[in-house]
SETIKE-838159 format. One record per atom (N, C-alpha, C): x, y, z. Coordinates in pm, whole numbers, plus 50000, padded with zeros to 5 digits. Each point is the difference from the previous one (the first is absolute). Example, Ala and Ser with C-alpha at 12.3 -4.5 7.8 and 13.67 -1.06 7.14 Angstrom:
2
NODE      X      Y      Z
NODE  51319  49431  50780
NODE  49911  50119  50000
NODE  50090  50120  50000
NODE  49965  50105  49928
NODE  50082  50119  50006
NODE  49923  50109  50073
//
This chain:
142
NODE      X      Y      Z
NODE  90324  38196  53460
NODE  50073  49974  49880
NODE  49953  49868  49948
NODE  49977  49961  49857
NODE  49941  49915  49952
NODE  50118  49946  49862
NODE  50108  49935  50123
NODE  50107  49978  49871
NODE  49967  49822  50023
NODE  50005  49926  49843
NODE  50020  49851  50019
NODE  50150  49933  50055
NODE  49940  49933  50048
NODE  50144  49905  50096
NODE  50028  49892  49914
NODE  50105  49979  50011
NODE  50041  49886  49884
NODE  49985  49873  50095
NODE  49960  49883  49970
NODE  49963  49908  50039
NODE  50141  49916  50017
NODE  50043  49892  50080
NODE  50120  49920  49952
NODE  49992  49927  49894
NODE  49841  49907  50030
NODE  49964  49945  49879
NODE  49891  50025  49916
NODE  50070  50025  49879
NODE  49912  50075  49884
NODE  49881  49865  49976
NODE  50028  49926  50018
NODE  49892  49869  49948
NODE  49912  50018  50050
NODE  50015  50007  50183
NODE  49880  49918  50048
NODE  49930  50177  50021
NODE  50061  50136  49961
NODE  49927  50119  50025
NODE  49924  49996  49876
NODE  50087  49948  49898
NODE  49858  49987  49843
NODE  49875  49886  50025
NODE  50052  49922  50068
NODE  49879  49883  50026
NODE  49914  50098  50060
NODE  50011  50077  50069
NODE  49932  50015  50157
NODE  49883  50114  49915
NODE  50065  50113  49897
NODE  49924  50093  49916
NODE  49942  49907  49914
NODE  50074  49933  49943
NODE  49893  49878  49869
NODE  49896  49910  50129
NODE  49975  50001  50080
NODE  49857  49982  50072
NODE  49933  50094  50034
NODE  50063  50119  49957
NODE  49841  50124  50080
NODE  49992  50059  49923
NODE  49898  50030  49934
NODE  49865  50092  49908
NODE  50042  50139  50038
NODE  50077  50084  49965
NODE  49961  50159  50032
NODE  49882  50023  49963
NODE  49922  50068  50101
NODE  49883  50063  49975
NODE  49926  49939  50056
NODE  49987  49872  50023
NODE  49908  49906  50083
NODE  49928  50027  50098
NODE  50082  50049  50052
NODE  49957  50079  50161
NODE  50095  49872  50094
NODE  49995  50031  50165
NODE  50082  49943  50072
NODE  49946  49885  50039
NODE  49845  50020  49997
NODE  49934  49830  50051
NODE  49987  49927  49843
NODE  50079  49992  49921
NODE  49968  49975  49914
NODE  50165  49962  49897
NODE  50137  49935  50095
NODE  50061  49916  49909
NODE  50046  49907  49947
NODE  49996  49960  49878
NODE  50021  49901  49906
NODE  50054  49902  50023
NODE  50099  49981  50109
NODE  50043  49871  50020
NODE  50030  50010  50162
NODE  50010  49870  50042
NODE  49941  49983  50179
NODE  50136  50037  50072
NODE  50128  50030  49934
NODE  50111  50024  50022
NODE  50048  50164  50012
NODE  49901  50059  49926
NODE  50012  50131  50004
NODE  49887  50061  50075
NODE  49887  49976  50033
NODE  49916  49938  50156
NODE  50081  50002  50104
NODE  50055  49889  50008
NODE  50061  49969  50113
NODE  50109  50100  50066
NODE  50079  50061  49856
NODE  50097  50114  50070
NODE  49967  50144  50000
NODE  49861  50000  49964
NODE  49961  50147  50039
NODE  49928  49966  50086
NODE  49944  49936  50089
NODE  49945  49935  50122
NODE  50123  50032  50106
NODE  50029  49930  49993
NODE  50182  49960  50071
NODE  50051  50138  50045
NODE  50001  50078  49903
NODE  50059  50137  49981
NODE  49899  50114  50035
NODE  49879  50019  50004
NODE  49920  50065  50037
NODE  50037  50124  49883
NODE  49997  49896  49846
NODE  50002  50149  49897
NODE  49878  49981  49936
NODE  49955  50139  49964
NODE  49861  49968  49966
NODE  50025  50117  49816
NODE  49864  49935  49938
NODE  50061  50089  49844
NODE  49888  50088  49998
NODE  50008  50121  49922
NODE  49882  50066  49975
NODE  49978  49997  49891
NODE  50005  49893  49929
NODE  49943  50020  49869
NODE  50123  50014  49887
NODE  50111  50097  50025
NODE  50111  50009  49958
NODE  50112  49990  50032
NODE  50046  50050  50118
NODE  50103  49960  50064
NODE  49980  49919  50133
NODE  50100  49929  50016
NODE  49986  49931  50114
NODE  50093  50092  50128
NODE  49961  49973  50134
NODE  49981  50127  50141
NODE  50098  49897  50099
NODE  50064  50024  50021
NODE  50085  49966  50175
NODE  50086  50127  50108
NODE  49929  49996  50089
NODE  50086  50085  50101
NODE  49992  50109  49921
NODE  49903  50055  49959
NODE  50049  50151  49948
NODE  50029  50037  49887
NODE  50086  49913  49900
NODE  50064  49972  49881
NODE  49836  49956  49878
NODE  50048  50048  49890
NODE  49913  49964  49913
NODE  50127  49924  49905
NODE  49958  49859  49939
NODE  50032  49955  49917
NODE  49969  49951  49854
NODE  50071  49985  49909
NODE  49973  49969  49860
NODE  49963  49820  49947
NODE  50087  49951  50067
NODE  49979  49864  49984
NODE  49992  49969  50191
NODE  49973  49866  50000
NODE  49939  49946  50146
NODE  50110  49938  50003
NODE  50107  49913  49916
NODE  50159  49981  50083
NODE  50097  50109  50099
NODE  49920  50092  49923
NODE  50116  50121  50080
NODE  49934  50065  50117
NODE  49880  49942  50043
NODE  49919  50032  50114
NODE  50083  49894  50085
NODE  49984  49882  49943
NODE  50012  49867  50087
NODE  50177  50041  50036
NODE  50057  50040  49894
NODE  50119  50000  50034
NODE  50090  50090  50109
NODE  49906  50116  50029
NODE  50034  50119  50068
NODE  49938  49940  50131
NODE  49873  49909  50001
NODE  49907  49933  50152
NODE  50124  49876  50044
NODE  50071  49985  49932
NODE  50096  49928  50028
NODE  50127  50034  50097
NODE  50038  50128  49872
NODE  50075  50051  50126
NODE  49968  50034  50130
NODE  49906  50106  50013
NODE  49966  50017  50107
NODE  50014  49957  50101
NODE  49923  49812  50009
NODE  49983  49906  50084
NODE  50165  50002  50000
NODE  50082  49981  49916
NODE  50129  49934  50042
NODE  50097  50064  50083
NODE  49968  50136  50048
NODE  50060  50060  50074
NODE  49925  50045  50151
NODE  50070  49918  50052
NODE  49934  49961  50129
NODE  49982  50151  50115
NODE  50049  50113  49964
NODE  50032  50178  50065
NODE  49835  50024  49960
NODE  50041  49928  49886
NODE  49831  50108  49913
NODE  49856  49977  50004
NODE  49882  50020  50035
NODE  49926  49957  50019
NODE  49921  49959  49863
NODE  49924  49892  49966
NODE  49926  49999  49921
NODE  49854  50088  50001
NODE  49984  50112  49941
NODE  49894  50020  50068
NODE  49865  49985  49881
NODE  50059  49951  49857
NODE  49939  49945  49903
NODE  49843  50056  50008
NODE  49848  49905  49960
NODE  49889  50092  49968
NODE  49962  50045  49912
NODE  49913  50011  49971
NODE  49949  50139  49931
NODE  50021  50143  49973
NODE  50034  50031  49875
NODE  50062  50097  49985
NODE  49885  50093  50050
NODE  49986  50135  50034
NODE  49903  50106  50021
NODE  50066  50149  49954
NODE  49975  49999  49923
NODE  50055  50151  49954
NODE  49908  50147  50051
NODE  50147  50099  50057
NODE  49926  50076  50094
NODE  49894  50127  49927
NODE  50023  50087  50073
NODE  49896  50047  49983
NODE  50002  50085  49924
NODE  50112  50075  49920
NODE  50056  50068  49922
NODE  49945  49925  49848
NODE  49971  50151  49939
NODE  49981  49893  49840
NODE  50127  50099  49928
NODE  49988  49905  49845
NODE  50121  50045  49909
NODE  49959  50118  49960
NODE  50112  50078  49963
NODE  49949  50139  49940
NODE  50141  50031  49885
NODE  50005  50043  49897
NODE  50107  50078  49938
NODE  50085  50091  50072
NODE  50139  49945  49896
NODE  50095  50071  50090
NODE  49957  50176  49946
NODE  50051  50074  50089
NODE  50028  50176  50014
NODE  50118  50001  49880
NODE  49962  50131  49954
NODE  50125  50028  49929
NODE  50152  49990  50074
NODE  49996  50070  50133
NODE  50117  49963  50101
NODE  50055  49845  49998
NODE  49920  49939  50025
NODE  50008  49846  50019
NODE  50058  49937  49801
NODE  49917  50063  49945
NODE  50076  49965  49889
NODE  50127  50015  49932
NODE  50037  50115  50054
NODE  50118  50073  49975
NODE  50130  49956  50102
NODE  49952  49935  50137
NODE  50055  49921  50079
NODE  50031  49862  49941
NODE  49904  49926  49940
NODE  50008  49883  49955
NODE  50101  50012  49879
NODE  49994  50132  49898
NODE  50090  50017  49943
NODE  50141  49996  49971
NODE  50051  50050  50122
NODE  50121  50010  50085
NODE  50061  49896  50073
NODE  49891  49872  49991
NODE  50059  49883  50049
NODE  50002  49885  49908
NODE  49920  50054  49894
NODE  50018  49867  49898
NODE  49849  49920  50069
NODE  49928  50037  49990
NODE  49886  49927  50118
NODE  49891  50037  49885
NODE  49954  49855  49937
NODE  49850  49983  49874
NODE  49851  50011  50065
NODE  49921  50049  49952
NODE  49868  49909  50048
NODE  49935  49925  49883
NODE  49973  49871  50056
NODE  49932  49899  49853
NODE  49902  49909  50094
NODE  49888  50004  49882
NODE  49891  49977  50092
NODE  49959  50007  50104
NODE  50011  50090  50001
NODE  49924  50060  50203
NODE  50197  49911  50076
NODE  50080  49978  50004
NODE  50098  50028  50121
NODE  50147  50038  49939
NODE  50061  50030  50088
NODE  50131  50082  49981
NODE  50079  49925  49998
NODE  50107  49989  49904
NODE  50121  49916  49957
NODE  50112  50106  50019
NODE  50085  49912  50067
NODE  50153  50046  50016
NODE  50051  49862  49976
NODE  50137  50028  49895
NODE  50041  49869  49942
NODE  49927  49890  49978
NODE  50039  49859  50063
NODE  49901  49893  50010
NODE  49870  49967  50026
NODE  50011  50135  50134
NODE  49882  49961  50087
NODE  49917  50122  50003
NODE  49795  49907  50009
NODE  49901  50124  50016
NODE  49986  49979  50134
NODE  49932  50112  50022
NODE  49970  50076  50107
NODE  49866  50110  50024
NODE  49882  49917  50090
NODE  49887  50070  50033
NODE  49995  50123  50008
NODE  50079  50043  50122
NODE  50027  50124  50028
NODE  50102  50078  49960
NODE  49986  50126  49936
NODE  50092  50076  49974
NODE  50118  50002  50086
NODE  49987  50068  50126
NODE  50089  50010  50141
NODE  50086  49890  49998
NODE  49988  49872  49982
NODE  50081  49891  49987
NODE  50065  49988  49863
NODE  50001  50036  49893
NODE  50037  49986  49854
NODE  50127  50112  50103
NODE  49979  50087  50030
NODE  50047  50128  49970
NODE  50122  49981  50120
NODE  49960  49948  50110
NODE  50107  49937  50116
NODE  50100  49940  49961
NODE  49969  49819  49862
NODE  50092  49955  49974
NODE  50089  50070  49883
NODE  49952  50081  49945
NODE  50007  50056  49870
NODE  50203  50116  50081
NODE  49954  50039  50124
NODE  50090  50135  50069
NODE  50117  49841  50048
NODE  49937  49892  50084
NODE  50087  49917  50068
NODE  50118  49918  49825
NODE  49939  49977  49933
NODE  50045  49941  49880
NODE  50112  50142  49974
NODE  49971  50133  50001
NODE  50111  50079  49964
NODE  50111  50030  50048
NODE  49947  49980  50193
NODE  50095  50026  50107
NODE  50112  49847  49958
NODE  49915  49907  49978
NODE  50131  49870  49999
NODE  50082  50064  49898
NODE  49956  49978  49866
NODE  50062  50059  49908
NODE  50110  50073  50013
NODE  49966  50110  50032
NODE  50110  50110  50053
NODE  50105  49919  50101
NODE  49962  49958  50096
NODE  50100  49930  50124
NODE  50094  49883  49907
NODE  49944  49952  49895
NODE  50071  49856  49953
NODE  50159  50091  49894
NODE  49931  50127  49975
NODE  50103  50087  49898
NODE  50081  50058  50129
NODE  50047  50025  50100
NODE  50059  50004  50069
NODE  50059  49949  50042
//
């Protein structure tokens, strides 16, 4: 899932994007501060989005901000890196799958799947929170 995390502080997450170049590439940003925390963090960019633990991101605060948590919960392991995406490539949804996505309120826009707020790589996961979001629903009207 590739939802942005809200930062506590909006300042120093705009400082941190007003030093890095989208598109630059990862050996390659703009100020030694935004260097330093994709170093730190082991997030690396491809050109467009910036990569941690798995997660693809839009801006590099909300990388830093999610490499944050992580570390801060001492159960969880950091296991940070390089993203590597497996071995599966994208393909269009099936009419089934569309007609599923239908039924849940579930978009596709630009290559990933939106349910409410948040996109989502994989269908299977749009479609998980998409059933768990209905089950609450239902339980809260009870």
């Amino acid at each position: 899932m590739t939802r942005p995390l809200r930062t506590t502080d909006e300042s120093a997450a705009q400082a941190l994007d007003d030093g890095f170049t989208p598109g630059a590439g990862a050996s390659a940003p703009a100020s030694p501060e935004s260097g330093r925390q994709m170093t730190e963090f082991c997030i690396t960019q491809d050109g467009l989005r910036y990569r941690y633990n798995g997660y693809r991101y839009d801006r590099l605060a909300d990388a830093v901000a999610y490499a944050r948590l992580m570390r801060s919960r001492p159960a969880q392991p950091d296991v940070g890196g390089p993203y590597t995406q497996g071995g599966a490539t994208w393909a269009p949804p099936t009419d089934d799958e569309r007609d599923l996505m239908a039924s849940l309120d579930i978009r596709l826009v630009d290559g990933s799947y939106r349910f409410a707020d948040f996109r989502y790589e994989r269908l299977a996961d749009a479609v998980s929170y998409a059933r768990l979001s209905q089950r609450r629903q239902r339980d809260d009207r009870q």
